[in-house]
Gaussian input, Z-matrix of N, CA and C with variables (Angstrom, degrees):
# hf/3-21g

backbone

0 1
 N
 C     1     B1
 C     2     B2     1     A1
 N     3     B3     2     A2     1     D1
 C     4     B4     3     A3     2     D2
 C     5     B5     4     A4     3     D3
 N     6     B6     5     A5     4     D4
 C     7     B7     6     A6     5     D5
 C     8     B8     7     A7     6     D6
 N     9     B9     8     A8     7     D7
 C    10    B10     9     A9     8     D8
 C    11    B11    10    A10     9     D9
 N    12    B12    11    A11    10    D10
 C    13    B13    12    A12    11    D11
 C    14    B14    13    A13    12    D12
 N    15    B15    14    A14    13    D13
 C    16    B16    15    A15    14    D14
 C    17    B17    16    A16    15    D15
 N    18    B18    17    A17    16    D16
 C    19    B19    18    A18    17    D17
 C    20    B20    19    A19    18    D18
 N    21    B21    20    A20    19    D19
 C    22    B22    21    A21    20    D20
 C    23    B23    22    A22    21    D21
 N    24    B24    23    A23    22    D22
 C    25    B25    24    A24    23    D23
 C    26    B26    25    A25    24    D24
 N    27    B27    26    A26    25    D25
 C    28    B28    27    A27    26    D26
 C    29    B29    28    A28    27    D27
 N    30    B30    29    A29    28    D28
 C    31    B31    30    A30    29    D29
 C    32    B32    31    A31    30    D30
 N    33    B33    32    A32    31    D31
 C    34    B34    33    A33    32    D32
 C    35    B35    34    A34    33    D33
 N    36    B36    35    A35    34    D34
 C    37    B37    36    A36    35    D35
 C    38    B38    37    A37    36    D36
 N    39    B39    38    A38    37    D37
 C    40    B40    39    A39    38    D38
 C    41    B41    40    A40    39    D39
 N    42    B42    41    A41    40    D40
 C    43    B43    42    A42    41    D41
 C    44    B44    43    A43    42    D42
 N    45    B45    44    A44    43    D43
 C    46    B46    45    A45    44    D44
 C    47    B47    46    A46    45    D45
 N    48    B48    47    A47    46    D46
 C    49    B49    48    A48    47    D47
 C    50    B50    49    A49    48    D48
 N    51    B51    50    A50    49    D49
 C    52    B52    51    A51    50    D50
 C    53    B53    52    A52    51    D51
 N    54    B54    53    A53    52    D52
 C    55    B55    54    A54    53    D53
 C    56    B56    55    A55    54    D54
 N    57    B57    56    A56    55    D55
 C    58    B58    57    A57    56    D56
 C    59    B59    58    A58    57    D57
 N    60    B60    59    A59    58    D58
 C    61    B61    60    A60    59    D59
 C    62    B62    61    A61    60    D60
 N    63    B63    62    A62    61    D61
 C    64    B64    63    A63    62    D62
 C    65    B65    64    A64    63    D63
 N    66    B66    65    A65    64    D64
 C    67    B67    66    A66    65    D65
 C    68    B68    67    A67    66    D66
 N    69    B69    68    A68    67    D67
 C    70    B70    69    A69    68    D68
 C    71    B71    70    A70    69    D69
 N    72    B72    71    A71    70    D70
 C    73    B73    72    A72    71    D71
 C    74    B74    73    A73    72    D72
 N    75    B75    74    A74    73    D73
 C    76    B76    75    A75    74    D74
 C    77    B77    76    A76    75    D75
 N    78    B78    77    A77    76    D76
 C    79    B79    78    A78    77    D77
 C    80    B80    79    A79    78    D78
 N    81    B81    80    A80    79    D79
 C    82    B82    81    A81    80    D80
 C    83    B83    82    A82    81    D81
 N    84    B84    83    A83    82    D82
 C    85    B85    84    A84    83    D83
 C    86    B86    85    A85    84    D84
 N    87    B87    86    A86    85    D85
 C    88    B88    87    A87    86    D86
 C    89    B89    88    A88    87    D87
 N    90    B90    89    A89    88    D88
 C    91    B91    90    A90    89    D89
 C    92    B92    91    A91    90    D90
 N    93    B93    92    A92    91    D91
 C    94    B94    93    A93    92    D92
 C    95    B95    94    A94    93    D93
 N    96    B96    95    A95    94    D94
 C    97    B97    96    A96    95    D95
 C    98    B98    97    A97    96    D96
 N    99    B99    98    A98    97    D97
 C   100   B100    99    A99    98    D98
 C   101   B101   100   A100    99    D99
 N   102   B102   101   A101   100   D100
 C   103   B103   102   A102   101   D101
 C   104   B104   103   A103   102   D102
 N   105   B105   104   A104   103   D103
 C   106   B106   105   A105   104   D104
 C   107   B107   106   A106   105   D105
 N   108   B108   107   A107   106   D106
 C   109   B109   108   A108   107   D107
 C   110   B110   109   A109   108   D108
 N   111   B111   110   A110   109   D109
 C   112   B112   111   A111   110   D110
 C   113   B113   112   A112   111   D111
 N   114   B114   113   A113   112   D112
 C   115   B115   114   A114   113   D113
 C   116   B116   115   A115   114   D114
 N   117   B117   116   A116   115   D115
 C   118   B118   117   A117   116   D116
 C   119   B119   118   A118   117   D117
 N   120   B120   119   A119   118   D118
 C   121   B121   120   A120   119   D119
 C   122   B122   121   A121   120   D120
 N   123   B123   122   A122   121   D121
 C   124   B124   123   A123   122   D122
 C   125   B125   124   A124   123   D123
 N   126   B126   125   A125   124   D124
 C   127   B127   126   A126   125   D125
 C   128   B128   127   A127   126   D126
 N   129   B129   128   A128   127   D127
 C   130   B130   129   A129   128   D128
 C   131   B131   130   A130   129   D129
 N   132   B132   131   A131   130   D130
 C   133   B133   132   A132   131   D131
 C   134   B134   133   A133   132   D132
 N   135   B135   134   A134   133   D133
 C   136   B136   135   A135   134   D134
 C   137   B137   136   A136   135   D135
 N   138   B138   137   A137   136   D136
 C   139   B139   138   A138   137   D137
 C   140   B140   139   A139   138   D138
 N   141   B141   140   A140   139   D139
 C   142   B142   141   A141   140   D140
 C   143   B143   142   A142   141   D141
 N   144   B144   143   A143   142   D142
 C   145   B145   144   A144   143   D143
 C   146   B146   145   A145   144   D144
 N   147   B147   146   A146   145   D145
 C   148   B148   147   A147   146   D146
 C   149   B149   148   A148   147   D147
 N   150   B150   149   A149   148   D148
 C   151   B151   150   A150   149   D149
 C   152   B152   151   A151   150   D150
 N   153   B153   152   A152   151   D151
 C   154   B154   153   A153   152   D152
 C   155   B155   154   A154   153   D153
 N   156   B156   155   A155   154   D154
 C   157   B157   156   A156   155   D155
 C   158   B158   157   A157   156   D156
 N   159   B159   158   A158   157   D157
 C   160   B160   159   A159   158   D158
 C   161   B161   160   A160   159   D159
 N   162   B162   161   A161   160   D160
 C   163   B163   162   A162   161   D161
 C   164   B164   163   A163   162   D162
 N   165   B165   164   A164   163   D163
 C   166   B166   165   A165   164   D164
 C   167   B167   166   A166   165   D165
 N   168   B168   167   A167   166   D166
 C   169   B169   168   A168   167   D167
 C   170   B170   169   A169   168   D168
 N   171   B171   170   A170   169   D169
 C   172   B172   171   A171   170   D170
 C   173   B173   172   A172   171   D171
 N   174   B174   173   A173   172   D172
 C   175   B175   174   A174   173   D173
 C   176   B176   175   A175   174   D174
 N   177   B177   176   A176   175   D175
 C   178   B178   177   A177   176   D176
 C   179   B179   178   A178   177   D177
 N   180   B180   179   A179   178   D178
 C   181   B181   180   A180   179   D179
 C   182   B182   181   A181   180   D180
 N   183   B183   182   A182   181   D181
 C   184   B184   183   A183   182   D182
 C   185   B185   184   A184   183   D183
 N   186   B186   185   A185   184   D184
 C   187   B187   186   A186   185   D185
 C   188   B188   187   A187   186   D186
 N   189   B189   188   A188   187   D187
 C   190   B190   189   A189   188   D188
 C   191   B191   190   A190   189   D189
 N   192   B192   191   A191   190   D190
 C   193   B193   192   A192   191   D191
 C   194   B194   193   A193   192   D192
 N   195   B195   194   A194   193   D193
 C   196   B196   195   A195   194   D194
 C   197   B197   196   A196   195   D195

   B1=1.4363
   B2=1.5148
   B3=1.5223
   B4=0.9894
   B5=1.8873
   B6=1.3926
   B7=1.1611
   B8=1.4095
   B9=1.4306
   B10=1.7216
   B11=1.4657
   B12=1.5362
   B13=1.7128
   B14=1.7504
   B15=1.3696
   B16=1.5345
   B17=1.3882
   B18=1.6699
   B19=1.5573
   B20=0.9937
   B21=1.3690
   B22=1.6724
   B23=1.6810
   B24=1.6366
   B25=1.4570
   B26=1.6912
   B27=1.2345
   B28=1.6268
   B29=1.8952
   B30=1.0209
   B31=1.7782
   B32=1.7191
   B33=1.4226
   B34=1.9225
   B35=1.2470
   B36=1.2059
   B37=1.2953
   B38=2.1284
   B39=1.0187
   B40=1.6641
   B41=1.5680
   B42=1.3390
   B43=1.5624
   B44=1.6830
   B45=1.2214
   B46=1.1159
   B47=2.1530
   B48=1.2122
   B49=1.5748
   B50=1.1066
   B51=1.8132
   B52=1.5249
   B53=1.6207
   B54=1.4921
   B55=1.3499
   B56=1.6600
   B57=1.2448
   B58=1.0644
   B59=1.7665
   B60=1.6940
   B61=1.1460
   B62=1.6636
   B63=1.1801
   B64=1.7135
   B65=1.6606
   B66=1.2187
   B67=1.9930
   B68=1.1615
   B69=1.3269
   B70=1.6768
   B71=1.2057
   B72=1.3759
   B73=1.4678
   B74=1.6194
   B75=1.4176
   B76=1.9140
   B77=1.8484
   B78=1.4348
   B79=1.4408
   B80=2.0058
   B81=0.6799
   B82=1.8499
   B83=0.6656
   B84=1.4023
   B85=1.6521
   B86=1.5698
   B87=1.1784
   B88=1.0271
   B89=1.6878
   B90=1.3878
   B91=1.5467
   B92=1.6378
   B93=0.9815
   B94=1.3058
   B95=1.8930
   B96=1.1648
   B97=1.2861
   B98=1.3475
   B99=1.4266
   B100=1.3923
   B101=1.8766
   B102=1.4732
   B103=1.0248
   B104=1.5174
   B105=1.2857
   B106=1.5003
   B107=1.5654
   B108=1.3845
   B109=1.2345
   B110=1.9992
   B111=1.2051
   B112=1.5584
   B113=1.5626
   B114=0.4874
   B115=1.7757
   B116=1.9728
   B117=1.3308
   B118=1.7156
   B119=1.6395
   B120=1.1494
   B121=1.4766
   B122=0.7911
   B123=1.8125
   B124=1.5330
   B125=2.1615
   B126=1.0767
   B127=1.2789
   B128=1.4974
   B129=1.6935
   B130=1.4334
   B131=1.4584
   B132=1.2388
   B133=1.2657
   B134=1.6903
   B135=1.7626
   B136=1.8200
   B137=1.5081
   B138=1.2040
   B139=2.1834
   B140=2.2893
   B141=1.8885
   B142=1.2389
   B143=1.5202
   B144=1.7291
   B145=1.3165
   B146=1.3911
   B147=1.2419
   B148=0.9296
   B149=1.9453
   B150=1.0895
   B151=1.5512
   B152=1.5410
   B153=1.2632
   B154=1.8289
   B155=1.2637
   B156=1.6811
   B157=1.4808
   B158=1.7586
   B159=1.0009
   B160=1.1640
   B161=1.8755
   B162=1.1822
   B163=1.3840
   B164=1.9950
   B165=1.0602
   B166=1.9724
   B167=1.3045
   B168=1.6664
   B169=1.3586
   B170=1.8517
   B171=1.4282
   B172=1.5902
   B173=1.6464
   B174=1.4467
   B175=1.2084
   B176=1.5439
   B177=1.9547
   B178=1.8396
   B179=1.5839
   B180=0.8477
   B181=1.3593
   B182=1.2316
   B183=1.3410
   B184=1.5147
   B185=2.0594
   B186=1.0265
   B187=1.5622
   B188=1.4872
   B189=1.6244
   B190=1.0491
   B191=1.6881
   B192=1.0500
   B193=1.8016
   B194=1.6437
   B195=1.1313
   B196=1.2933
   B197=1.6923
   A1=109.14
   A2=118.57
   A3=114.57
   A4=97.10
   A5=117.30
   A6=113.26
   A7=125.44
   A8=148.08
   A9=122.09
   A10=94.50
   A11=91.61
   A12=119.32
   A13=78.42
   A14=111.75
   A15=94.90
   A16=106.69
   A17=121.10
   A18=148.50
   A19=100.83
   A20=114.57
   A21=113.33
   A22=89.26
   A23=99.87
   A24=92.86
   A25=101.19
   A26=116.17
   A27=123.92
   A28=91.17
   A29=109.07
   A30=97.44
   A31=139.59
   A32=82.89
   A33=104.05
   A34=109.34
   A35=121.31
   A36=128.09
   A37=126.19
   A38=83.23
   A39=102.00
   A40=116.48
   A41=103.72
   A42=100.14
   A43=111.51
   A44=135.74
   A45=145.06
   A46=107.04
   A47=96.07
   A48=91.10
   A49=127.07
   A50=121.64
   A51=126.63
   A52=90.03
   A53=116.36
   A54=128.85
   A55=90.85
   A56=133.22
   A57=152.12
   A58=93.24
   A59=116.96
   A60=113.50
   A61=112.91
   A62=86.00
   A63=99.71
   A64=113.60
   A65=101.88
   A66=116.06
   A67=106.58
   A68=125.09
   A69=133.42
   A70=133.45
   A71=130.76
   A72=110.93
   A73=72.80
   A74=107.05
   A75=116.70
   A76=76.07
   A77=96.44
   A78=107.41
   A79=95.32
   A80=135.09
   A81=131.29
   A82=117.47
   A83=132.68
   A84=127.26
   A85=99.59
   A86=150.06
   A87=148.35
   A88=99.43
   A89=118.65
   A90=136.09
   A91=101.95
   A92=116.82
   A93=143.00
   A94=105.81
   A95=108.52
   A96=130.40
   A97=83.16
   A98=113.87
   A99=123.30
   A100=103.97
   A101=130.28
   A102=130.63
   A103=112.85
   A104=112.60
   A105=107.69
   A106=124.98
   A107=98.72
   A108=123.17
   A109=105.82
   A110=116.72
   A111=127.82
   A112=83.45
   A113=135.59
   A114=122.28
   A115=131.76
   A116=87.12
   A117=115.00
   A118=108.59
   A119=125.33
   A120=130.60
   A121=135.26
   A122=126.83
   A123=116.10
   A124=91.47
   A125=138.04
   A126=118.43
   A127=99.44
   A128=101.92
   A129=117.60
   A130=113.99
   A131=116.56
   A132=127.19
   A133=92.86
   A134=96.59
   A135=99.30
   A136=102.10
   A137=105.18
   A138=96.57
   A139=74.66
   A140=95.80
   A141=110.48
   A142=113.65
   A143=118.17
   A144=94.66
   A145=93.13
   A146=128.59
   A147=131.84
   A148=113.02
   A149=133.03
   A150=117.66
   A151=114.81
   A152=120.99
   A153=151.62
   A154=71.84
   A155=141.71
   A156=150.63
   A157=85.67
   A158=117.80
   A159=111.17
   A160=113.59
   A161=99.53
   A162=108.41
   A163=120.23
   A164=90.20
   A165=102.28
   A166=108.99
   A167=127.55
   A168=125.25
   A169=101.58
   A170=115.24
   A171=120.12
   A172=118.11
   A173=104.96
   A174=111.11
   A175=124.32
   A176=99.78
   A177=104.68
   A178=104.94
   A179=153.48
   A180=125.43
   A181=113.59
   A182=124.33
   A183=135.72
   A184=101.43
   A185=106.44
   A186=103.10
   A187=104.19
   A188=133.28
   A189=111.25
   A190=141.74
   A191=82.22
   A192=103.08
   A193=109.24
   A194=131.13
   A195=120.66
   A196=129.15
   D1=146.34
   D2=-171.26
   D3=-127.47
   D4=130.98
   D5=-179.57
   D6=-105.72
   D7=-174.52
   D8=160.67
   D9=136.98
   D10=136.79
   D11=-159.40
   D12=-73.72
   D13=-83.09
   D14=-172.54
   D15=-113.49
   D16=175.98
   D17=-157.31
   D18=-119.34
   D19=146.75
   D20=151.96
   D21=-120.33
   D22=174.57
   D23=-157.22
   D24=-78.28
   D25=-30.56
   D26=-170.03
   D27=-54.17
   D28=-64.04
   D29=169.06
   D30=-27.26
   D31=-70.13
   D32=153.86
   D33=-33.11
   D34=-58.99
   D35=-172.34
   D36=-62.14
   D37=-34.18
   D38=151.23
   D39=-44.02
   D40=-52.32
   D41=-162.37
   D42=-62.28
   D43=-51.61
   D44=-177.04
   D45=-60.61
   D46=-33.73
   D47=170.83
   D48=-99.79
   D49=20.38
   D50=-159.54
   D51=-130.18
   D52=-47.90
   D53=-122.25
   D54=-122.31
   D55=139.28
   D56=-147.71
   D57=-86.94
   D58=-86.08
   D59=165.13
   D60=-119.47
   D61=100.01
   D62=-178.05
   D63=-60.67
   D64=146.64
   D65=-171.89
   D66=-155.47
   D67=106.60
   D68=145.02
   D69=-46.54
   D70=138.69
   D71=-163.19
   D72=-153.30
   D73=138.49
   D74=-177.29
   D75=-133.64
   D76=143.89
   D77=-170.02
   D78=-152.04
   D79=130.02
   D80=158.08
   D81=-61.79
   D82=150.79
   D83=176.60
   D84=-84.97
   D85=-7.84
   D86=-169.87
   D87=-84.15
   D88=-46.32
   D89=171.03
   D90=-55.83
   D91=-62.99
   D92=-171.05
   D93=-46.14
   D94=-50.18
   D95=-165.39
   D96=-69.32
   D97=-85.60
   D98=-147.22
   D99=-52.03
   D100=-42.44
   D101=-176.56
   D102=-61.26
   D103=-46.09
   D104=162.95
   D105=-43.83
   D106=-78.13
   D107=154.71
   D108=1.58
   D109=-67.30
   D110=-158.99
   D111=-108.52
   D112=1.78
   D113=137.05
   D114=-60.68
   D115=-27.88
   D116=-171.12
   D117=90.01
   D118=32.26
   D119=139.43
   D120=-54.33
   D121=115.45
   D122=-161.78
   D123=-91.98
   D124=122.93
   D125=149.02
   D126=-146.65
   D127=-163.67
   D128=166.39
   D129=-149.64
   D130=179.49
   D131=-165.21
   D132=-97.15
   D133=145.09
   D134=166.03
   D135=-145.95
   D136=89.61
   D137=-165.00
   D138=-125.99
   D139=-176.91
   D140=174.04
   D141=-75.27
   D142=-2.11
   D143=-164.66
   D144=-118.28
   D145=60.44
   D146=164.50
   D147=-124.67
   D148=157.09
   D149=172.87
   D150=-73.46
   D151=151.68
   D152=169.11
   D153=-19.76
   D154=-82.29
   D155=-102.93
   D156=-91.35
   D157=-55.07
   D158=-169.67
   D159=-77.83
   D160=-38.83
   D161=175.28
   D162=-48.96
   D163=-44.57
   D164=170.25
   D165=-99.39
   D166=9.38
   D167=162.07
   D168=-81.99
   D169=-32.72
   D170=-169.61
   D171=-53.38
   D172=-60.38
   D173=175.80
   D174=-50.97
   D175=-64.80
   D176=163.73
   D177=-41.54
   D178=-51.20
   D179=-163.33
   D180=-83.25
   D181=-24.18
   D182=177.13
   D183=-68.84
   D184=-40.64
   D185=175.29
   D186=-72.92
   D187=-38.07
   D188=166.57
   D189=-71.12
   D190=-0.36
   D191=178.04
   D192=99.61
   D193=0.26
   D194=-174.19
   D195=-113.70

């Protein structure tokens, strides 16, 4: 399995010569979140489109355990 927020195509291109039957799956992290989420997954989101404030809030709380 190959995972990753984004591709370049020389990557992509891997899959079909590595991978038995290769499948793309494009998902949002917003989708992504929430399905975890209602699983009982504790996480959070850490992408660019979020603000500085929240972005260096992700990690500190992840070192504190929560």
């Amino acid at each position: 399995m190959m995972f990753t927020a984004t591709i370049t195509l020389v990557i992509e291109s891997l899959g079909p010569k590595y991978l038995r039957r290769p499948a793309s799956v494009y998902i949002g992290v917003a989708v992504l979140t929430k399905v975890l989420a209602e699983k009982g997954n504790s996480l959070c989101t850490l992408h660019g489109g979020k603000y500085q404030e929240c972005r260096d809030l992700a990690p500190a709380q992840f070192k504190l355990g929560q």
